[in-house]
N, C-alpha and C positions, 0 to 999 in steps of 0.2 A: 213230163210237162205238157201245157193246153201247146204253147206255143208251139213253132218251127223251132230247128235248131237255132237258125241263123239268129232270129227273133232274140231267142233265149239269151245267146251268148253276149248280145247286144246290149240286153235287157240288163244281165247281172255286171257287164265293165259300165255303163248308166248309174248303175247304184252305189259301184263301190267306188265310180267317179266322183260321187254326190259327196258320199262318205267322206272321202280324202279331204274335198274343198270345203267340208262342214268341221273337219277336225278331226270327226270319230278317230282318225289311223293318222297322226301328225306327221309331218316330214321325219324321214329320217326313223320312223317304227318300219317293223318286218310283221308283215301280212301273217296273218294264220295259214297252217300247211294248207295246200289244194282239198284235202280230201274235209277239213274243219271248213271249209267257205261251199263247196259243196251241200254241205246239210246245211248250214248257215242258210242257204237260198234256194232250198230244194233243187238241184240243179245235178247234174252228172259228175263228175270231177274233168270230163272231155271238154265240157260247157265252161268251166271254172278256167282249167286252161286258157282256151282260146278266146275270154274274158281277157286273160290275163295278157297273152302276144295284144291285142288293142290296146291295154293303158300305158303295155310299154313302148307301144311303138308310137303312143302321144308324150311320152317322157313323164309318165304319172307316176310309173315303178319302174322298179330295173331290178332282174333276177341275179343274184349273186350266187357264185360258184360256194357252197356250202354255211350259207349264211342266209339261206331263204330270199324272198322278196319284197328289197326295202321300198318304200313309199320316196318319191324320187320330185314329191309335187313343191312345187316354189311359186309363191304369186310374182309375175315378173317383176325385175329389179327396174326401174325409173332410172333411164339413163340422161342426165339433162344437165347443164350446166351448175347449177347450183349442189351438185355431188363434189366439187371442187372446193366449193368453200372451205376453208382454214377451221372457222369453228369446226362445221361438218366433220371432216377429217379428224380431227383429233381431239374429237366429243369421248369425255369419258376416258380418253387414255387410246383411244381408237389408234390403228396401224394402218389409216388411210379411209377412203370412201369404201372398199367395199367393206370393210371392219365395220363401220356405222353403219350401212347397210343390213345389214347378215344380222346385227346385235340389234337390231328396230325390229327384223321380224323375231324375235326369241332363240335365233339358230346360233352357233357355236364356230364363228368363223376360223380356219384354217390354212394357211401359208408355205408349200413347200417351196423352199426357194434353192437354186443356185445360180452362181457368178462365174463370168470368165472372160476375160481378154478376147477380145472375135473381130474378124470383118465385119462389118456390117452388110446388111444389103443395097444395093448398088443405091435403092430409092432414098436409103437412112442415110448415107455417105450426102447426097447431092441435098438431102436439107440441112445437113449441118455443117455443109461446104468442106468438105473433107476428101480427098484423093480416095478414088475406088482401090479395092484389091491389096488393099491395106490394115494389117490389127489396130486400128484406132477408137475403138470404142472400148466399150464396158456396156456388157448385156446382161439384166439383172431377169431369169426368167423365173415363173412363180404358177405355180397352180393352185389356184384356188377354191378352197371347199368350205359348204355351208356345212355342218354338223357330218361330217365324213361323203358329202353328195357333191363333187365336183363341176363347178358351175362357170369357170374362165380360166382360159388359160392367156398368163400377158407375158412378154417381152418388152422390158422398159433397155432402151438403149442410151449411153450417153458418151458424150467425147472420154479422151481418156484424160486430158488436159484439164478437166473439172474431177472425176470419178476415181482416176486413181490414188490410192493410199486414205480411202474418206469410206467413212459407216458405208455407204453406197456399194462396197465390195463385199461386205459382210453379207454373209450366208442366215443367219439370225442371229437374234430375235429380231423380229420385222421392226419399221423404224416407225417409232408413233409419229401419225398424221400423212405417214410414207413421206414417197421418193420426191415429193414437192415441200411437204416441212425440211426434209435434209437438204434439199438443195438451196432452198432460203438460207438454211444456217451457213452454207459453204460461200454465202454471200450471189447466190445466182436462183433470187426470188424469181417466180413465173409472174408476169403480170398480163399474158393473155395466153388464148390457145387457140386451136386450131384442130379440127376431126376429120376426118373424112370416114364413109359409113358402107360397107358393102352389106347390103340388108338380106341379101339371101344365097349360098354355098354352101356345097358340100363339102364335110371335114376332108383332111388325109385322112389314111391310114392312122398315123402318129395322131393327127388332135384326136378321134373318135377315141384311140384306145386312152389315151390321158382325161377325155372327157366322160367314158366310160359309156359314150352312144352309139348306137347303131349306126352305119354308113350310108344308111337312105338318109338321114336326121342332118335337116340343113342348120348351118352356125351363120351368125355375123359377125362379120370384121373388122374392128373400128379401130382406124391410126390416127391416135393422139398427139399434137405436137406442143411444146411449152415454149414460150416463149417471156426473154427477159426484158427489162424495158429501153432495154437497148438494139432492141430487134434480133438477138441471137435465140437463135433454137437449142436448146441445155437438155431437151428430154425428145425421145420418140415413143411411145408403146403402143404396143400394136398389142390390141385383146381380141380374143378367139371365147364369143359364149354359145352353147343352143339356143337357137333364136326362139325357142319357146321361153327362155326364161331371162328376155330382155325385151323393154319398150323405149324408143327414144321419144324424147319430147325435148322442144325448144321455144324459148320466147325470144321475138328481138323488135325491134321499133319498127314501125314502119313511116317513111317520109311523108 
């Protein structure tokens, strides 16, 4: 090649950056072998490589243990109050906002979910007035994937006094419109909420491997609280996504 190396290897994760976000290689495709993207762009298969460590250390691909290297690019998901909505959620048959979501960009949303009687953590205890050190909830957790690419991991928490012996325990299928349509039905609509936003951390151990990212690769943390119109708090969920593949936005009046 004319170039330097550095130049090159630069030059060819540039291109196949472009590629990604133009379509050529959709979410969720596997890359041609190294040695096919090498002649592809006159390049070394060295150059191809360490092409490759860049896109995935911006979360564009991700190498799998014998399944090549999937395309891993998502346009960030709009995180903003109107994902709440009632239509929104259970547009189409939808299993909540991120179901509408994932099904707007053409991707194939996925739900591993399980349930279990737990403490809560001391914070989820003191917002829904509940004595610490105690099994009084129902934590419903769930990972969530756009066409097999792992994109949030939540913890919805709820008293046990609403949650127990109600769909809410059920492991699947996911509950159309989610864990806010079944709470309405159980007669404990949400009629506000509340977020708090940690915009930039490093995973554990546990979220990286569940999320399937590297542990330099900062997440945000956002805890969701519901509330009913009688000022009880009926929901907590606390979501874990790579902060490359979320934007918040908000509108509210000003005086």
């Amino acid at each position: 090649m004319q170039h330097s190396e550095r130049h090159g290897f630069r030059e060819i994760a540039s291109k196949i950056r472009q590629e990604i976000i133009e379509g050529q290689w959709p979410t969720g495709a596997v890359l041609p072998p190294e040695p096919e993207l090498a002649e592809r762009y006159g390049a070394s298969r060295s150059l191809v490589n360490r092409a490759m460590q860049v896109l995935a250390a911006e979360g564009m691909v991700r190498p799998r243990q014998g399944r090549g290297t999937m395309v891993t690019w998502l346009p960030p998901m709009l995180h903003s109050p109107a994902r709440y909505d009632r239509a929104t959620r259970e547009n189409q048959g939808a299993r909540g906002a991120f179901d509408a979501e994932v099904r707007a960009r053409g991707l194939e949303p996925q739900h591993e979910i399980s349930t279990e009687h737990a403490e809560p953590p001391t914070n989820v205890a003191e917002i829904f007035g509940l004595p610490t050190g105690e099994v009084n909830c129902l934590v419903r957790r769930r990972r969530l994937l756009a066409s097999g690419i792992p994109v949030r991991l939540n913890a919805s928490w709820f008293p046990l006094d609403i949650a127990e012996g109600t769909v809410l325990e059920e492991n699947g299928p996911v509950i159309v419109g989610g864990v806010k349509s079944a709470l309405s039905e159980l007669g404990y609509a949400q009629v506000s909420a509340r977020e708090e936003i940690v915009p930039s951390r490093l995973p554990s151990t546990a979220e990286a491997n569940a999320l399937e990212i590297s542990p330099e690769r900062t997440v945000v943390e956002i805890t969701h609280v519901g509330m009913t119109a009688e000022g009880r708090a009926v929901e907590v969920t606390i979501s874990v996504a790579p902060a490359h593949y979320l934007t918040a936005q908000y509108e509210f009046p000003l005086a």
